[in-house]
C-alpha positions in Angstrom: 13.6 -8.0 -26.5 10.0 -8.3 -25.4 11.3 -10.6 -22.1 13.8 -7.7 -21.5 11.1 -5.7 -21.6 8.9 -7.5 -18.9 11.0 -7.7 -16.7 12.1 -3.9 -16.5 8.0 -3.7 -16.4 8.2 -6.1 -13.8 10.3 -4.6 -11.1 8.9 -0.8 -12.1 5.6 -2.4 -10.9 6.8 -4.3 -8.0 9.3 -1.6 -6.4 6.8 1.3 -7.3 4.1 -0.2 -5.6 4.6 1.8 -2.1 4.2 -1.7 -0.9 8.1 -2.4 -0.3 9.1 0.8 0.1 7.1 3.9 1.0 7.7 6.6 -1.1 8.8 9.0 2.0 11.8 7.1 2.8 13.2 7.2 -0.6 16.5 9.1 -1.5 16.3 9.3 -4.9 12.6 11.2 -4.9 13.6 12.1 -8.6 12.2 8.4 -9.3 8.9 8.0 -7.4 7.3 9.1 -10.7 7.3 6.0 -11.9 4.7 4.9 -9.2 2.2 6.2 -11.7 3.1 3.5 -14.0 2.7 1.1 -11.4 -0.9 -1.1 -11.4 -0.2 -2.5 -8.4 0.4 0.9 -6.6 -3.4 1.5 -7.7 -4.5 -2.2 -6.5 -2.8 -2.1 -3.3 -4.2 1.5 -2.9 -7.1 0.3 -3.1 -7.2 -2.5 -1.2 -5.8 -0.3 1.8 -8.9 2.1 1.1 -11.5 -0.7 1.3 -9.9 -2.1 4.1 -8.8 1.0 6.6 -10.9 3.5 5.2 -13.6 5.5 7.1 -13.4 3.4 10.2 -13.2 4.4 13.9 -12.7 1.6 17.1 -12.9 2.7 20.8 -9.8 2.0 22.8 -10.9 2.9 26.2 -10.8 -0.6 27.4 -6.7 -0.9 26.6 -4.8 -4.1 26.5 -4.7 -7.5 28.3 -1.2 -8.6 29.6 -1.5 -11.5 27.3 -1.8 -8.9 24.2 1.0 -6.8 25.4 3.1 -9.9 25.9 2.7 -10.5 21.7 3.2 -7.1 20.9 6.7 -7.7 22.9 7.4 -11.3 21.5 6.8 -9.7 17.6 9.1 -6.7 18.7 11.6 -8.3 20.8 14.3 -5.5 20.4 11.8 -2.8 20.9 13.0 -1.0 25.0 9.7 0.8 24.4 7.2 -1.8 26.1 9.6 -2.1 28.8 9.1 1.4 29.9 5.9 1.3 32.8 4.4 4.4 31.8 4.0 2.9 28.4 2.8 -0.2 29.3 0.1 1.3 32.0 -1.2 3.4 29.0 -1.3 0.7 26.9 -3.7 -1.1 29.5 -5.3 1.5 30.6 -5.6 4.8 27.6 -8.0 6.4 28.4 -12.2 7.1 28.4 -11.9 9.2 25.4 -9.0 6.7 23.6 -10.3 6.0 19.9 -8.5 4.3 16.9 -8.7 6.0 13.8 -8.2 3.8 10.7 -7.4 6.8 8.6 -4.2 6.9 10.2 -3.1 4.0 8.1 -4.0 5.5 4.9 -2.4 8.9 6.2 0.9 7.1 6.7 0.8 5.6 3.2 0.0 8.9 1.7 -3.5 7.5 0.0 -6.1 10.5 -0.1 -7.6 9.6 -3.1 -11.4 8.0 -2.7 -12.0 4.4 -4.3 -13.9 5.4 -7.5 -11.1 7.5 -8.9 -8.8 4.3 -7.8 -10.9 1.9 -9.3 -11.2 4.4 -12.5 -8.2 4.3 -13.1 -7.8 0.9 -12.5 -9.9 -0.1 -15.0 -8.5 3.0 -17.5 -5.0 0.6 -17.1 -6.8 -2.3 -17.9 -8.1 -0.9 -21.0 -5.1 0.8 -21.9 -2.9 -2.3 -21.7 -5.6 -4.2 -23.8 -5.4 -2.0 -26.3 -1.9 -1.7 -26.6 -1.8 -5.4 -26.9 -4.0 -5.8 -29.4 -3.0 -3.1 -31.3 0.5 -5.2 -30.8 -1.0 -8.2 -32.1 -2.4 -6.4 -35.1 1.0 -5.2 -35.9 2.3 -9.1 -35.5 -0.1 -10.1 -37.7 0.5 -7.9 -40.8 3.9 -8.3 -41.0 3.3 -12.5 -41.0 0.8 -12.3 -43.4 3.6 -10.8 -46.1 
């Protein structure tokens, strides 16, 4: 029963993680409450908010051919670089061009700041010790009988 168990825990954590799928492509939006279950939604949330959060680049000086040429070989179906006007903006965007890292965490849909991540974090950790050891507790009594 318990390894049943895990591994229904198991795949709610790993397909609720917005890792896999984002939660804006999925059909069934009845289900994307069970993200809140999910500790690695919170981990990888927060791991995208120490990583992408708060930080700006400038742009201005674009791409090298050599970069644009990866950007093609890792999206070799893509008819978008193959378009000039995208490819001159890409070398050359623009004085006032800046990257926003924001943007990733905007596509993800995180919005939440890292404390109340981490918080809660560390609220599942204590939760799931304590339902363990109340678990072992329970174990416990009924072998002592």
């Amino acid at each position: 029963m318990a390894f049943m168990f895990s591994i229904v825990w198991t795949a709610i954590q790993l397909f609720f993680s917005n890792y896999f799928i984002l939660f804006t492509e999925v059909k069934l939006y009845g289900i994307t409450f069970l993200r809140w279950l999910s500790a690695l939604y919170y981990a990888f949330e927060g791991i995208m908010i120490t990583e992408f959060g708060g930080m700006t680049y400038k742009c201005s000086e674009g791409l090298d051919q050599g970069s644009i040429n990866t950007i093609r070989s890792l999206l070799p179906n893509s008819k978008f670089l193959n378009i000039p006007v995208v490819v001159n903006n890409l070398k050359d965007p623009g004085a006032d061009c800046i990257a926003d890292t924001n943007a990733v965490l905007a596509y993800y849909g995180f919005r939440r700041p890292f404390g109340h991540t981490f918080g809660i974090l560390f609220g599942y950790l204590c939760i799931a010790h304590l339902c363990t050891y109340t678990a072992m507790l329970l174990v416990a009594r009924r072998e002592r009988r």
